[in-house]
C-alpha positions as CSV (number, residue, x, y, z in Angstrom):
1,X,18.7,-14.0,-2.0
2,X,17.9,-14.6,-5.6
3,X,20.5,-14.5,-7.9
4,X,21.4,-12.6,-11.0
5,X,21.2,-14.6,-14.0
6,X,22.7,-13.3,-17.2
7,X,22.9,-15.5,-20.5
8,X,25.1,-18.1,-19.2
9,X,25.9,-16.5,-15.7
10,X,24.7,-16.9,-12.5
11,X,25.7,-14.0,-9.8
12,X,25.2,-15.1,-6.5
13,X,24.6,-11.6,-5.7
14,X,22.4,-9.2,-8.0
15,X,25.4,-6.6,-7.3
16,X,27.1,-5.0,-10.9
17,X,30.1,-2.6,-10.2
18,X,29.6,0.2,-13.0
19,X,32.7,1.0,-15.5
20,X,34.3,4.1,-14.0
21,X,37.0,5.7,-16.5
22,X,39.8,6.7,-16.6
23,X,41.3,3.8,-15.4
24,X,39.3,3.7,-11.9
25,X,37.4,0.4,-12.2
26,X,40.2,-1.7,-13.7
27,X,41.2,-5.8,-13.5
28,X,41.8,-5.4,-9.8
29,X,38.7,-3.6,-8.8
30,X,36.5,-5.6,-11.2
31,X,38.2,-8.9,-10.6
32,X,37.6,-8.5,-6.3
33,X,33.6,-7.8,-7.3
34,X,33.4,-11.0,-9.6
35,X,34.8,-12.7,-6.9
36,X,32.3,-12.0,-4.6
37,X,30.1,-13.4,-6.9
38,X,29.0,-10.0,-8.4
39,X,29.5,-8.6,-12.1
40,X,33.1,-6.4,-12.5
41,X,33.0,-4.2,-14.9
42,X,36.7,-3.0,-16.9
43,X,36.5,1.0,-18.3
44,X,37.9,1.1,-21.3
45,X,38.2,4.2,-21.7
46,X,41.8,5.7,-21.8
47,X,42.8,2.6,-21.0
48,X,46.1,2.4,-22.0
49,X,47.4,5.3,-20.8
50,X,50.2,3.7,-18.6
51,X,51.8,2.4,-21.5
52,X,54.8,3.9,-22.4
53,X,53.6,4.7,-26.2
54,X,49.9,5.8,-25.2
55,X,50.1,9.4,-26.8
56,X,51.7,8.1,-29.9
57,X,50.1,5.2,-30.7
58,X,46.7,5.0,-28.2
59,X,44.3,2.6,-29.8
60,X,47.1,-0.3,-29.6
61,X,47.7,0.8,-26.2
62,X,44.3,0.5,-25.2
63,X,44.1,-2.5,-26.6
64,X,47.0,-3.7,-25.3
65,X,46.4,-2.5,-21.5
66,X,42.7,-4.3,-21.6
67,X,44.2,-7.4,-22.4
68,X,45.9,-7.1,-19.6
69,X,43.1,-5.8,-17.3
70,X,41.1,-9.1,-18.2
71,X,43.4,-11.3,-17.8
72,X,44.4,-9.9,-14.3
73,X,40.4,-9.7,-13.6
74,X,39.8,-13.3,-14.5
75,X,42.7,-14.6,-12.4
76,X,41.1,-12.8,-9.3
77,X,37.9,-13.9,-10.0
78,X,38.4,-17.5,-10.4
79,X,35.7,-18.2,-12.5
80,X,33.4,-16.4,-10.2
81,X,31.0,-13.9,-11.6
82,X,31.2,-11.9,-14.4
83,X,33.5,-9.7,-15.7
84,X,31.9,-6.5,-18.7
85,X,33.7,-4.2,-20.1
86,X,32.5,-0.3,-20.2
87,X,33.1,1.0,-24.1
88,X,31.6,4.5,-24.5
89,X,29.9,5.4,-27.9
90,X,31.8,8.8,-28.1
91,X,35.2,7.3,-28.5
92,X,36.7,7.2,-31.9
93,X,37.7,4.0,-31.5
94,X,34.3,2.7,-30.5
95,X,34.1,0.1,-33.0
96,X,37.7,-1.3,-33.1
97,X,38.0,-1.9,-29.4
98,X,33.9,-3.2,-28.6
99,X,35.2,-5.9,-31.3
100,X,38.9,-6.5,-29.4
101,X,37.4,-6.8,-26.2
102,X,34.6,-9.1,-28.0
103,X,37.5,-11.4,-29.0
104,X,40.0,-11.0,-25.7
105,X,38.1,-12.8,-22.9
106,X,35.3,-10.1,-22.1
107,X,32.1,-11.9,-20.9
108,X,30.0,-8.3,-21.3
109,X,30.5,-5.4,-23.0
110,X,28.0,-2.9,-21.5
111,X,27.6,0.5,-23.6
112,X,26.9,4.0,-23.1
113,X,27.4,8.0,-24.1
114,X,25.2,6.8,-27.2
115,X,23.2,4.7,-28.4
116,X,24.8,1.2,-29.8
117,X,22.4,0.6,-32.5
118,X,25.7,-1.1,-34.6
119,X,26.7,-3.2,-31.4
120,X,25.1,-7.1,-32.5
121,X,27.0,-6.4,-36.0
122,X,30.2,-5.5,-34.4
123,X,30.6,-8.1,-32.1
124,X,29.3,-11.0,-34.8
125,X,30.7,-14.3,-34.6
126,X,31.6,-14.2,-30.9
127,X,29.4,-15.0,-27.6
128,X,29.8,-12.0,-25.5
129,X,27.0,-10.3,-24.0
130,X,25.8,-7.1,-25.3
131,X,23.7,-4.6,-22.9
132,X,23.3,-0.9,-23.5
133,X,22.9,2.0,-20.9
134,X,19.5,4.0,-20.9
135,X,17.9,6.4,-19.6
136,X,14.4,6.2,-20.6
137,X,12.0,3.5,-22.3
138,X,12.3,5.8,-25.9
139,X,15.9,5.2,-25.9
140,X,15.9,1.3,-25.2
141,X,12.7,1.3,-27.4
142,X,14.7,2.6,-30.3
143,X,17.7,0.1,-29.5
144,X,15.4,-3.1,-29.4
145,X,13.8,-2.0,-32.6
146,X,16.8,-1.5,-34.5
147,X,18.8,-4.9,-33.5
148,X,15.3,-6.7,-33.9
149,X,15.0,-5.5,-37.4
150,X,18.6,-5.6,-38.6
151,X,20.5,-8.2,-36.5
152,X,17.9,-10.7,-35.2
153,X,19.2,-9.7,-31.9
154,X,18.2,-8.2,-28.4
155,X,20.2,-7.0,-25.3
156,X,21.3,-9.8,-23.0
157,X,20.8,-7.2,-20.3
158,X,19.9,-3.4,-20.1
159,X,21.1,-0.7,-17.5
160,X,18.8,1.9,-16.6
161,X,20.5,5.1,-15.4
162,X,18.9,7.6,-13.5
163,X,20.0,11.4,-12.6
164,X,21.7,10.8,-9.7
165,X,24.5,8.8,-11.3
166,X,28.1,10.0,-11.3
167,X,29.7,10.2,-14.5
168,X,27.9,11.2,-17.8
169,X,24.2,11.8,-17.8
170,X,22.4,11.4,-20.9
171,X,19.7,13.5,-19.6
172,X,19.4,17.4,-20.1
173,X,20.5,19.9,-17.5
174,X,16.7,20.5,-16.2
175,X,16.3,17.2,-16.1
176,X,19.4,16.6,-14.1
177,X,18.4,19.3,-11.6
178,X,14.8,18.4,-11.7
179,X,13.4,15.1,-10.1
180,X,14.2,11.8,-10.1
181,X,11.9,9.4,-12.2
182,X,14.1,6.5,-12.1
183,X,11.4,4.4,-10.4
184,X,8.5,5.1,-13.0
185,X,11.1,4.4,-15.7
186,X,12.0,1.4,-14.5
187,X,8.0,0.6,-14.6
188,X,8.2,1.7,-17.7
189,X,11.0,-0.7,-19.2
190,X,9.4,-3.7,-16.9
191,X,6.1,-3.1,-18.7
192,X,7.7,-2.9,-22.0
193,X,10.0,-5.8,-21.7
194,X,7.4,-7.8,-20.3
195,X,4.3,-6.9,-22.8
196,X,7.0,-8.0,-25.4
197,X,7.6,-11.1,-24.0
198,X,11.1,-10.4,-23.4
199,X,13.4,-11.8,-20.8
200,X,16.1,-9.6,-20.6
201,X,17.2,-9.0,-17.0
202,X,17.1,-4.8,-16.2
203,X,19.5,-3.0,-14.4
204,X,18.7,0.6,-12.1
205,X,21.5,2.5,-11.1
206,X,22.0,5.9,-9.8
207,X,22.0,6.8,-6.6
208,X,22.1,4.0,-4.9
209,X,24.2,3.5,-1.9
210,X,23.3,1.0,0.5
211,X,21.0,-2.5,1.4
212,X,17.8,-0.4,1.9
213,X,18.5,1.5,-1.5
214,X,19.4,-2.3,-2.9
215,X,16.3,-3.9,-1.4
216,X,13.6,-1.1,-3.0
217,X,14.7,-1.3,-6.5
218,X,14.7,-5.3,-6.3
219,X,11.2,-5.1,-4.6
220,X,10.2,-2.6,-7.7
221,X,11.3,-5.3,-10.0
222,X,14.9,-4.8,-11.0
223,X,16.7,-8.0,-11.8
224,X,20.1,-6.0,-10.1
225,X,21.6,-3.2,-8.9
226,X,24.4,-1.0,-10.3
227,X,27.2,1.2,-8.3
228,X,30.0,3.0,-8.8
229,X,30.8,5.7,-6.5
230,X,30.6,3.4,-3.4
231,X,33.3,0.7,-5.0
232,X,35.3,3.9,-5.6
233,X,36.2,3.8,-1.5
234,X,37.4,0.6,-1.5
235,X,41.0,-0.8,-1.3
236,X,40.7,-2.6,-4.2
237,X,40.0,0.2,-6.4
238,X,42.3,0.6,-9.6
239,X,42.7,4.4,-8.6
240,X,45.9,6.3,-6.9
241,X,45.1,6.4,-2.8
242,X,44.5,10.5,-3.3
243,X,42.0,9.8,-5.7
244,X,39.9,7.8,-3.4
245,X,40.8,9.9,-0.3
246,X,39.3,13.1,-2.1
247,X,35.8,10.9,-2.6
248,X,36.0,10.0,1.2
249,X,36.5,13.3,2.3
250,X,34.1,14.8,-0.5
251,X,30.4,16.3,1.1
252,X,27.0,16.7,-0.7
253,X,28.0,20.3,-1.6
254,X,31.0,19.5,-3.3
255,X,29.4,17.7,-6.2
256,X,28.6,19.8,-9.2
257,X,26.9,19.4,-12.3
258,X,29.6,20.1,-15.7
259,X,29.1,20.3,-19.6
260,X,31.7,17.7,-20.1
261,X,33.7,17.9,-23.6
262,X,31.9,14.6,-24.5
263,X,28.8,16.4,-25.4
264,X,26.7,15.5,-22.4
265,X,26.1,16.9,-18.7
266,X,27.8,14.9,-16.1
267,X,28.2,14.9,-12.4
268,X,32.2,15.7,-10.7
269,X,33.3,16.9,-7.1
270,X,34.6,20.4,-7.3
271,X,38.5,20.6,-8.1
272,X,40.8,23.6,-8.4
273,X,40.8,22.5,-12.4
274,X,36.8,23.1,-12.5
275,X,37.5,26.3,-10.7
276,X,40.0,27.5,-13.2
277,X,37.6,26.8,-15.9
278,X,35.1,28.5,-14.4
279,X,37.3,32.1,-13.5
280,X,39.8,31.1,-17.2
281,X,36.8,30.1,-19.5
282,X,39.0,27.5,-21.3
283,X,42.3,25.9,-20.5
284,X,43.5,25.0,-24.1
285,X,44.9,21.5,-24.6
286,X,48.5,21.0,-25.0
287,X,47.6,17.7,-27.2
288,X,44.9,16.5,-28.9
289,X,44.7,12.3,-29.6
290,X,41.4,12.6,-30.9
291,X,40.0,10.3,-28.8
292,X,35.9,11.5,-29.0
293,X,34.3,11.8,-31.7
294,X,31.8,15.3,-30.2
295,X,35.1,17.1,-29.6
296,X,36.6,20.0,-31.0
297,X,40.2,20.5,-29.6
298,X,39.9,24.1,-31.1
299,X,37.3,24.9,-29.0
300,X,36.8,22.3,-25.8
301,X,36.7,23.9,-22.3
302,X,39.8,21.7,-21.4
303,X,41.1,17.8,-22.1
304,X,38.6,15.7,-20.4
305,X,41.4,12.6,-20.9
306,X,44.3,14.5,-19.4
307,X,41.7,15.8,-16.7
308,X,41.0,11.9,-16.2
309,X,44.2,10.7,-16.2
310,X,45.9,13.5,-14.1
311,X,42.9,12.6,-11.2
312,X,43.3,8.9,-11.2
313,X,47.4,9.2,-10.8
314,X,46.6,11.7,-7.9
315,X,47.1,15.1,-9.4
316,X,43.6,17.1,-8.4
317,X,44.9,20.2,-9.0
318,X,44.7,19.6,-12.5
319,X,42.2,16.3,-12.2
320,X,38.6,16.1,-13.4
321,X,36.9,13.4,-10.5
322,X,33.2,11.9,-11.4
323,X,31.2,11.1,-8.6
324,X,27.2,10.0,-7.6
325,X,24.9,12.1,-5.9
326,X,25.4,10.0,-2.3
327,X,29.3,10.7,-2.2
328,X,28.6,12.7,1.3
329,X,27.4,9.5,2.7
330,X,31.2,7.7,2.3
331,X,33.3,8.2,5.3
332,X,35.8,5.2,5.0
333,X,37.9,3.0,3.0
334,X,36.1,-0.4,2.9
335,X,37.1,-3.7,1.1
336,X,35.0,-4.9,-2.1
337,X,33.7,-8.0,0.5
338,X,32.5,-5.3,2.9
339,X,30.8,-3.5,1.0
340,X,28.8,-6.1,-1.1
341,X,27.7,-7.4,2.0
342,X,26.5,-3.9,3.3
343,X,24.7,-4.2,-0.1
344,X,22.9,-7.4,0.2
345,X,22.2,-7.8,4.2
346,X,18.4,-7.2,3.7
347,X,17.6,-9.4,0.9
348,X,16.8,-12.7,2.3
């Protein structure tokens, strides 16, 4: 099996766990996946919302909370793998926080829901890794271009997402619907990267769910792998037991595709809150923290944060739960180990 290098890392497995939010891929999840020699990956987003002072003062408690979630990941991991963390560009407090987790032990800080064309400059002066999330060649195209020109700098890695992720999309409705080109993307981005002359190892994610799925995209020419949605069924997941039971038990025709208040399609299993939304129109928000820069809280559909937090604490009736296309295919709980090796049994 070859192994993932990135920058300074070697994964002995080409396995990255994707940033799942809010507070589903934490220090314990991404911690167990380092430690299996893969790269764990620490959501940032709404991070802090366990502390006691989260809806009063949230950007310390974010900060705060993925101190801790670092920390706890780098213990588990014993110095094994890689632990990123997932900063979306929507947040308000996009800046502030990619330079916290910059300076508090993060070894990545993968980026998406935007494109991070101020990332190098933000993070100056420290030696994490800096990788954005794409979905096409354009978008990476304009990223390279842009750090070349004004920061001397390139990715240290790149994730490219196809349609059948869970989570945001940053794709268009048809395009969601329509089919999926992850595979002449990713020729795309190999011929780029390598016409350039650059070495930067590419990620595919999206839709893939098991060693057959892990062996294509590596024979295609991706450097790794990305999941989320499989992690999700695992014991080590960060989220409440009801959380992961209602991914388990979810089929093919429970996943739907929303408008999320974030300003982008993404991909959820059906919950009575979607329902309501649906019949209701809007369910206005009790609160507003400001926490994303594309929302309105006179106008948005409902509180994608409260939705978030409500799921992951095991609340469905009012709980907003992401999901990948391939959730159908999960019948058990599994442990991280488990499931990595499912991953990697046909690459030799």
């Amino acid at each position: 099996m070859k192994p993932l290098k990135i920058g300074k890392f070697i994964m002995d497995v080409p396995i990255v766990q994707g940033g799942m939010g809010v507070g589903v891929s934490l220090g314990n999840l991404a911690g167990h996946v380092a430690l299996e020699g893969g790269v764990g990956t620490i959501s940032s987003v709404g991070i802090g919302f366990r502390e006691p002072d989260y809806k009063k003062n949230n950007v310390e408690a974010n900060m705060r909370a993925l101190k801790k979630e670092i920390t706890k990941a780098k213990e588990i991991s014993k110095g094994r793998g890689m632990i990123a963390v997932n900063i979306m560009q929507a947040i308000t407090e996009f800046t502030e926080l990619a330079r916290f987790a910059s300076e508090n032990g993060a070894d990545a800080l993968v980026v998406g829901a935007g494109l991070p064309l101020k990332l190098p400059e933000i993070v100056a002066g420290t030696d994490v890794l800096i990788a954005p999330i794409v979905s096409s060649k354009r978008a990476l195209d304009v990223i390279v271009r842009t750090w070349k020109k004004k920061f001397d700098r390139l990715p240290d890695f790149v994730v490219l997402e196809g349609v059948k992720a869970g989570g945001h999309l940053g794709y268009s409705l048809e395009e969601i619907e329509g089919e999926d080109k992850i595979r002449e993307n990713l020729k795309e981005i190999l011929e780029y990267r390598d016409e350039k002359g650059y070495e930067f190892p590419v990620i595919a994610a999206g839709g893939i769910f098991d060693g057959a799925d892990v062996k294509e995209f590596l024979d295609l020419g991706a450097d790794g792998v990305q999941l989320g949605t499989r992690f999700i069924a695992t014991h080590e997941c960060d989220a409440s037991d009801i959380f992961k039971n209602h991914v388990v038990n979810a089929t093919a025709e429970d996943l739907r595709v929303i408008y999320s208040p974030v300003g982008m399609p993404g991909r959820a299993i059906n919950t009575p809150l979607l329902e309501r939304v649906e019949r209701e129109g809007r369910i206005k928000p009790k609160s507003c923290q400001n926490c994303l820069v594309p929302c309105d809280p006179g106008t948005t559909k409902y509180c994608i944060s409260t939705a978030l937090i409500n799921s992951v604490t095991g609340n469905l009736e009012e709980g907003l739960v992401f999901s990948g296309i391939n959730v159908g295919k999960i019948t058990k709980l599994q442990s991280v180990k488990e499931v990595i090796e499912d991953l990697t049994k046909e690459l030799t």
